[in-house]
N, C-alpha and C positions, 0 to 999 in steps of 0.2 A: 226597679231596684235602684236605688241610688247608693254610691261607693265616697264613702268618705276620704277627701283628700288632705292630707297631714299640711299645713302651710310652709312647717317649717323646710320642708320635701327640698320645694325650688332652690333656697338658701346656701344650702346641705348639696345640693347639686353642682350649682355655680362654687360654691367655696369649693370642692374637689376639683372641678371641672379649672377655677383658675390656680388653683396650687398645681395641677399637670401641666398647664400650659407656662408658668413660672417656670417649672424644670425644666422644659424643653427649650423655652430660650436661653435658658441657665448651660446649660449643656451645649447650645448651638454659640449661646456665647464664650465657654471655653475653645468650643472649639476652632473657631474662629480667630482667638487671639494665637493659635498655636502658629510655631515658622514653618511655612509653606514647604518647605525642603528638607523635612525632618522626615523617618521611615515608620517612625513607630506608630501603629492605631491609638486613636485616642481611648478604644475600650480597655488599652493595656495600662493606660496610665492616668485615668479616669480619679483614681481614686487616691492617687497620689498627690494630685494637682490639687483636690479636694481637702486633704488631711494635710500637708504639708507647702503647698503652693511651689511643689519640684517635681520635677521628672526627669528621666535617664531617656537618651538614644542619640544613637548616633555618636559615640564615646565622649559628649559632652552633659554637662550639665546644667538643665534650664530652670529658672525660680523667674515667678510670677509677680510684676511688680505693675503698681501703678501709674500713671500719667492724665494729667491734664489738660483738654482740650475743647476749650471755652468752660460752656457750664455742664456741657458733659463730662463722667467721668469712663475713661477708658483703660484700657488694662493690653499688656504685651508680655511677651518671654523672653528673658533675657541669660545669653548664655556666659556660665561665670567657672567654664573651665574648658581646658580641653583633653579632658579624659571622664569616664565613667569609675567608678570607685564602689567595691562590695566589700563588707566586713562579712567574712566567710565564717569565721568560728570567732567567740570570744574565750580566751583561754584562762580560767579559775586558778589562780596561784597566789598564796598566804603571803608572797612576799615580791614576786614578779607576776602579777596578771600580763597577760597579752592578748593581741589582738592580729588574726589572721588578713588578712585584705589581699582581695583583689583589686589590680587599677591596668587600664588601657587605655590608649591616647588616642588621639584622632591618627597617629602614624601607624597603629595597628601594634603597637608596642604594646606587649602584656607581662604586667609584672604578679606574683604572688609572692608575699613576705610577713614577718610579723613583725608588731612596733609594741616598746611597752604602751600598758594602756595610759598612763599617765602623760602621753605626747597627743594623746587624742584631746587632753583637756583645752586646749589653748591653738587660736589658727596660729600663734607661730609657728607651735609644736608640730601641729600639722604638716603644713608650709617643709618644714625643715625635716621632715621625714618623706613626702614625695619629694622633693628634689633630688635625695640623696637617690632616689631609683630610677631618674634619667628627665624627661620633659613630661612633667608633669607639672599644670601651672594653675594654681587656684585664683579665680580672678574676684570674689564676689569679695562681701564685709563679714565684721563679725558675728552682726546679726545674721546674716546667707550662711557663716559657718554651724551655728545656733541651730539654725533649721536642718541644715543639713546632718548634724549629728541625730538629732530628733527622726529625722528619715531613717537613714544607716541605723541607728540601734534598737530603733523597732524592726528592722530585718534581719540585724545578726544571729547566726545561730551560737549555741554555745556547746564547748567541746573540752576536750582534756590534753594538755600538750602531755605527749612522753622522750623522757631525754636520758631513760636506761635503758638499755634496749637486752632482750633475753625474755626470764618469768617475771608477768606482770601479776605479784601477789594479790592487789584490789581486784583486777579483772579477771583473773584464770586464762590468761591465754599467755602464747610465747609468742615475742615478736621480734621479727628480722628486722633489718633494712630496706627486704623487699617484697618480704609479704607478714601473713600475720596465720600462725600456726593455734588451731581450735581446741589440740591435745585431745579430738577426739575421732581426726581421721580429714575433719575439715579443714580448707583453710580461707584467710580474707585476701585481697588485693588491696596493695595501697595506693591511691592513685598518685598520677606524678605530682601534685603538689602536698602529697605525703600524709594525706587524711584519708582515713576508712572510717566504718559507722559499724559498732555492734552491740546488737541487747538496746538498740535502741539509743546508742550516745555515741557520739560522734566524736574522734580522736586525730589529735595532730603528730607525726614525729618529722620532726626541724630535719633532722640530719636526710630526709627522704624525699624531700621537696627540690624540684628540676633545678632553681635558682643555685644550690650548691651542687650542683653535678657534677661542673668542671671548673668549682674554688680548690684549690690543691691546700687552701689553710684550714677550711673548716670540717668539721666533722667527717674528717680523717679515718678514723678509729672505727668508728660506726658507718661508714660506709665499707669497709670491710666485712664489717657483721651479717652475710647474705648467704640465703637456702640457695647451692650447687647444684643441681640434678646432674647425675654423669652416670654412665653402664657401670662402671665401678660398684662392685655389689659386697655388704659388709663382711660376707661372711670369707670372700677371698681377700679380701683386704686386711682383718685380723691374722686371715693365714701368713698373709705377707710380711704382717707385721713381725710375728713370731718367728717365723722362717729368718727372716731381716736383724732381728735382736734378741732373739732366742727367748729367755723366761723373762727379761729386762719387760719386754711386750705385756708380760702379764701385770704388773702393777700400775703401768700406763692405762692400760686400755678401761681396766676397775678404775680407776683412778679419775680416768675421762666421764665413764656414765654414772659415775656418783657425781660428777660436780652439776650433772643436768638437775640435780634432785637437791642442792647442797642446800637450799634453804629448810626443806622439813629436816635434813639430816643436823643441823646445826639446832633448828629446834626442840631436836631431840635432846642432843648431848651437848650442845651449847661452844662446838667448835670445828673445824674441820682439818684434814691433814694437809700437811704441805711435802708436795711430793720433788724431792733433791737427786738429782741426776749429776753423781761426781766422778769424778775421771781427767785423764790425761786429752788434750783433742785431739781429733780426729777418730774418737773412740764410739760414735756416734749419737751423742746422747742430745747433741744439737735436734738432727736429724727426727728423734723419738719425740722430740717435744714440738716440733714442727709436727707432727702425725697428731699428736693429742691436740692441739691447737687448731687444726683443718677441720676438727667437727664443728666447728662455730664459726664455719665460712673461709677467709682468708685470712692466714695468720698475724695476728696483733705483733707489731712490732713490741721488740724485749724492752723492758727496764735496764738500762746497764747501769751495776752496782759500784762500779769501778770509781766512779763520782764522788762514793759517801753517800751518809742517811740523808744528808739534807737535800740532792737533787732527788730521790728516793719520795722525801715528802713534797717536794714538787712533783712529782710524777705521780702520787697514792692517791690521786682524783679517778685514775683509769680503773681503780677498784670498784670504784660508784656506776662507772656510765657502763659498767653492763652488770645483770642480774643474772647468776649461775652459769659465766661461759669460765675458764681459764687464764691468767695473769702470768704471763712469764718472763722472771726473776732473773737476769742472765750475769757472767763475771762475779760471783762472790766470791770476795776478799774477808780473811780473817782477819780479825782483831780491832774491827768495830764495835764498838760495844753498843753504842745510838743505833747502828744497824741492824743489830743481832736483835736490840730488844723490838727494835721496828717489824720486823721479820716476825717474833714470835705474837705480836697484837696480829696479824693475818691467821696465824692458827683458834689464836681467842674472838677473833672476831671484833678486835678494840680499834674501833672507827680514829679518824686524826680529827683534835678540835682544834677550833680555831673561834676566836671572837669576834663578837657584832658591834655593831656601831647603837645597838637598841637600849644598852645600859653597862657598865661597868664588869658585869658580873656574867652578863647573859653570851654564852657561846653556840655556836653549831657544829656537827659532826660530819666529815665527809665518812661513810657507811662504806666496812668490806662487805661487797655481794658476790666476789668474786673467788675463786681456789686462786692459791699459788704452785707453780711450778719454777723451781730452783733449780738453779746449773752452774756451775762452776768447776774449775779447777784446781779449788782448794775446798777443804772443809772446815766449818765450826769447831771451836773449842768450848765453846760454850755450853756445858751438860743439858742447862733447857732449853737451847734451840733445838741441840742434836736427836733429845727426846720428843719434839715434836715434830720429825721430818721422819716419811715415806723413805726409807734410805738407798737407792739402786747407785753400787760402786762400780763403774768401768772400769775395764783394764786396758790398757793399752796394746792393739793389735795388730799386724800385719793384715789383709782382708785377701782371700783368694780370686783368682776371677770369677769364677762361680757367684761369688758373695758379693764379687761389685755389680755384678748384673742385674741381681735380685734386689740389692739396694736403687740401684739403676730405674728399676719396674718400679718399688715401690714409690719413686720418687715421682715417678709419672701419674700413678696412680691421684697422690696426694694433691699434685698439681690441677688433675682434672675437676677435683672436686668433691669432697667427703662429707660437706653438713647437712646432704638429704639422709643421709644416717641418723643423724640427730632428731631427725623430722618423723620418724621411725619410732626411734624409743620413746619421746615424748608421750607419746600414744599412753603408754603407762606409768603414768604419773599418779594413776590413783593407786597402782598395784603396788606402789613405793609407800605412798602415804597408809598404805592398810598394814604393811608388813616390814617394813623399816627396823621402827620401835624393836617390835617380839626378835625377828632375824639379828638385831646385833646384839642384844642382851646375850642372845644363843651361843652367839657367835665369840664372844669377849670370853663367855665362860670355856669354853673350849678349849680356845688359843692361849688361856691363863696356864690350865694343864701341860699345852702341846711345846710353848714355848719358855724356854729359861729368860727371862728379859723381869731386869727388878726393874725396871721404869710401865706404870699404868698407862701411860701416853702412849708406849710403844705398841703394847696390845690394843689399847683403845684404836687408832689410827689403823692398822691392819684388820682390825676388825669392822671397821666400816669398809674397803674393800669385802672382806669375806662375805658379808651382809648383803650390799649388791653381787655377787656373785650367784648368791641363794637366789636373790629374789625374781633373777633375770638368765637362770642355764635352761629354765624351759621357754623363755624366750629367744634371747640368742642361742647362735651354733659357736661357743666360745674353744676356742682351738686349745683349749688345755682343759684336763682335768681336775677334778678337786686337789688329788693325792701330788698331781704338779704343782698345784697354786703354793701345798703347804712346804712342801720341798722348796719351792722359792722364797717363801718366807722364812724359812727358816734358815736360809743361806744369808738373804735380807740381816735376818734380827743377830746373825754373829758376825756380820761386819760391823752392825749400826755396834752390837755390844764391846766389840773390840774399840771402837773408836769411844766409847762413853769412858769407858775402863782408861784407857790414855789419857785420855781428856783431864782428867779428877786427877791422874799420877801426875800426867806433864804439868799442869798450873802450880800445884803444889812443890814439885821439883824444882824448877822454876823460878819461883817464891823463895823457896830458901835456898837455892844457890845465891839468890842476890841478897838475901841476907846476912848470908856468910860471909858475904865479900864488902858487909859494914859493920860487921858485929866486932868483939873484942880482939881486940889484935893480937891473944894468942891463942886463938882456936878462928883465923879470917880465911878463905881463900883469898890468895896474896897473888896477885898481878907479875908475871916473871919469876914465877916461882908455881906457881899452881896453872898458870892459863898466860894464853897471849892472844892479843887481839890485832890481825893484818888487814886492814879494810873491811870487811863482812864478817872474814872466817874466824871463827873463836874456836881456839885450842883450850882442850885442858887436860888434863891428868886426872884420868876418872878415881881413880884407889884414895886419892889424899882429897878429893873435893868431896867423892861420899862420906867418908867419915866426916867431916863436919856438917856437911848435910842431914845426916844420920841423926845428929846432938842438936841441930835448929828445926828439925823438923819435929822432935819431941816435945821443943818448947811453945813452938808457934801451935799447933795440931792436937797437945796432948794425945797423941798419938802415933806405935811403935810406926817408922819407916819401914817400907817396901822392901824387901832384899834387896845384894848388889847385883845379882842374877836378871827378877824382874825391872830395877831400873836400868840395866843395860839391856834387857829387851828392850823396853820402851825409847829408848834414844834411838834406836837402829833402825826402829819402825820410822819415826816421827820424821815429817817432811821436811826440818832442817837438818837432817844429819845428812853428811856428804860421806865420810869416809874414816875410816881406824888407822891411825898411824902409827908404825911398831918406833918408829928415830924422829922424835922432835927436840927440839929445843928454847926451852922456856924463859932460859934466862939469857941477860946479856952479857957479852964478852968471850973472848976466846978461849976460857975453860969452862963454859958453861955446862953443864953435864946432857945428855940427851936421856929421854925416856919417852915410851908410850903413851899415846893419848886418843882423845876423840875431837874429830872435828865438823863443827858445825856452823849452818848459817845462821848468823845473829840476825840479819833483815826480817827473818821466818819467825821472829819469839816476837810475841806480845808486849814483853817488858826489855824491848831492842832500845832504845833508849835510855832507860835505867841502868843498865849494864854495862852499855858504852859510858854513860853519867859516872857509875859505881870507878868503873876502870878508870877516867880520867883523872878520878878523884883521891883513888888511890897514888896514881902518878905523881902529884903534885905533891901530897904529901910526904913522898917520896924523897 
């Protein structure tokens, strides 16, 4: 038998047989050109040296270059840094992309940071962003930087930077400072350079990463925002609280775990309440608001309002950088008006714009995601702010020792730590989002019946407590009962209504007393004769300024005036009234007559300049 032999066989042979032996010296030729005293296997970096003519080890960086020597050509590796450099995450942003990297130098120095991505375009750019992180020295050209980006960004990964920290609405999860909460019993690690990976995409937060650990300027705020573990267990801790500030406790604590929810709650009803802690200090409403602010780690330093609206909008960023934790509002001062209405865009939800450099017209919004809590020791006169505030009035008190002890514990308590409480309710997040809705509707109609209050805002806002209450007594062990909760609101809604009731008398009182005191010179209050003014204190003769009050308030108001009964309640109450005096003296000179009068503090009115203005004005005319 004879086997037929294919010719092309032998060809087909040798051609395979010298393309393997090509590779091999191909291969034995890379690897020969590598420096002697490098650690890395050449199988690690095989294919690098192959696709980009670079390799990494030994924390510097080698590119492949040619050289001349006679008519051969030969090839070495030359090293063109002295550090190793990873683009770790590439971060997707519409108007800040960035860029995570790792870099370590031959001195063992390791750095992790981000750089915008447009400093990667250009080796200055580069250049001028490692230095800034210590000896870090790029030795190669532009074309080495060329290749090197070509390396680098075929290995970056890409990820999500987050810089609000709390409910992340895209993702469904809540995230701390220092870990990352699953809302469904799980949770993530962040590691120390402030990336975790979930659902498969991999995420950055700036304020988490080691390099700011011990900056005392940056991310401040948010390193505060951190899950506590401590014995402290909720259900004595509400006790405490109650115990500590009695029913005060109760619209705090409602107040705290709806704000865990406040994004479905506002997209319900398109607003959220702001809860006003008013009183004299020492009265402890400081204290309560330190307690509601411990469930989201360590408490955020206040806003102090004492500045005006404008430090107010420099400061109205810290509503943005966290998603559903508490904002607390501290020193409100009446008779801002910029402030008051600033104040009530936190109950509406009306973000601060501000404009871009992208066109004339085009603006951005810094976004409320956060409640407000207010405290001061004075109150609003402003009917719609008053109607948009949770209203708990201190009194000013003596505390027994009993009571400073238990304030004492609960202070400890707070200290140790309260935001794994938070880590708790979270859990039911979805049992908010099923039953929110139906429970306030319920709840509003209710409280329409139960309570006298003409203002909608005042029910509405009491009724989203009422609704978390519902939704969460078979969850938590809540230290008060319903028929308590209503008892407290209803204590609530006849202070908040006493003070709306003044509010609408005093402005308009107000108003025409200083219009009286410009109107026709024979029905004016007249200066030394109706009133006198001693630095602050304004005298007047109540009998002879209402009756002309009485006749401007007809004109201005269409509308009969108040009795002379109800406006002297309303002086006696109001925070500038000091005192009734039976023997003053109005006018001048040694037969001046004496009579009765009321005195008040002009600093404390709204229209305290007007009056003093009105009075000089009369003077001179004089």
């Amino acid at each position: 038998m004879k086997i037929a032999i294919d010719k092309d066989e032998p060809t087909s042979f040798h051609a395979h047989s010298s393309s393997k032996k090509q590779k091999v010296e191909e291969d034995e030729f890379f690897y020969d050109d590598l420096p002697k005293n490098i650690t890395a296997h050449f199988k690690d970096i095989e294919s690098d040296i192959r696709k980009y003519k670079i390799f990494m080890s030994d924390n510097k960086i080698f590119i492949r270059r040619k050289k001349e020597k006679g008519d051969d050509e030969s090839h070495y590796f030359q090293e063109i840094s002295n550090f190793e450099i990873k683009i770790l995450q590439h971060i997707q942003d519409e108007k800040f992309p960035i860029k995570l990297l790792r870099i370590k130098n031959v001195f063992n120095l390791e750095k992790i940071f981000d750089i915008p991505s447009d400093l990667f375009n250009t080796l200055a750019g580069f250049e001028n962003c490692i230095a800034r992180q210590g000896n870090y020295l790029f030795m190669g050209s532009a074309l080495d930087f060329k290749m090197l980006k070509a390396y680098l960004f075929d290995k970056m990964g890409h990820g999500h930077k987050i810089d609000s920290l709390g409910y992340q609405i895209g993702f469904q999860f809540w995230l701390w400072n220092n870990k990352v909460n699953l809302l469904n019993g799980g949770s993530l690690a962040i590691d120390e350079n402030g990336i975790f990976t979930h659902g498969g995409k991999s995420f950055y937060v700036p304020s988490a990463n080691k390099i700011y650990l011990n900056n005392m300027s940056a991310y401040l705020s948010q390193k505060k925002m951190i899950s506590i573990e401590s014995d402290v267990t909720m259900d004595v801790y509400f006790q405490m609280m109650m115990e500590v500030h009695k029913d005060y406790a109760i619209s705090a604590i409602l107040f705290t775990i709806s704000s865990m929810f406040q994004d479905i709650i506002v997209n319900e009803i398109g607003n959220f309440p702001i809860l006003f802690l008013y009183g004299p200090g020492s009265s402890g409403k400081d204290q309560l608001a330190e307690c509601c602010q411990s469930f989201f780690g360590l408490p955020q330093s206040a806003i102090n309002l004492e500045g005006g609206a404008s430090t107010l909008k420099g400061q109205i960023r810290k509503f943005a950088q966290f998603t559903n934790i508490i904002c607390h509002l501290s020193e409100y001062k009446r008779g801002d008006s910029k402030l008051d209405g600033t104040i009530k865009g936190f109950w509406d939800r009306r973000g601060y714009e501000f404009g871009t450099i992208e066109s004339k017209v085009s603006t951005d919004t810094v976004p409320i995601l956060s409640s407000t809590l207010l405290t001061g020791n004075e109150y609003p006169e402003s009917e719609a702010l008053i109607s948009r505030l949770l209203w708990l009035e201190f009194q000013s008190k003596t505390f027994t020792l009993e009571e400073t002890k238990k304030y004492d514990i609960l202070k400890d308590y707070t200290k140790q730590g309260v935001s794994h409480f938070t880590d708790s309710l979270l859990i039911n997040r979805s049992l908010v989002e099923l039953n929110f809705k139906s429970k306030f509707r319920h709840t509003k109609e209710k409280f329409i019946d139960q309570f006298e209050v003409k203002h909608t805002r005042v029910i509405s806002n009491l009724a989203v407590l009422g609704a978390t209450y519902e939704i969460f007594k078979d969850v938590v062990s809540f230290p008060f009962t319903y028929s308590e909760m209503l008892k407290h609101f209803e204590k609530c809604t006849d202070h908040q209504t006493r003070k709306l009731n003044s509010s609408s008398i005093g402005t308009k009182f107000w108003d025409c007393f200083l219009a009286s005191m410009r109107g026709n010179k024979d029905d004016r209050i007249v200066v030394f004769r109706d009133l006198r003014l001693d630095g602050n204190r304004l005298s007047f003769q109540f009998t002879s300024c209402y009756n002309k009050i009485q006749r401007q308030w007809m004109l201005q108001y269409r509308e009969t005036a108040p009795s002379k009964v109800v406006l002297q309640d309303f002086i006696k109450k109001d925070t500038c009234f000091q005192k009734e005096v039976s023997s003053i003296k109005y006018e001048k000179g040694k037969n001046a007559r004496t009579t009765s009068g009321y005195q008040v503090d002009v600093s404390k009115l709204l229209i305290q300049d007007e009056i003093i203005s009105a009075i000089e004005w009369q003077i001179c005319e004089q």
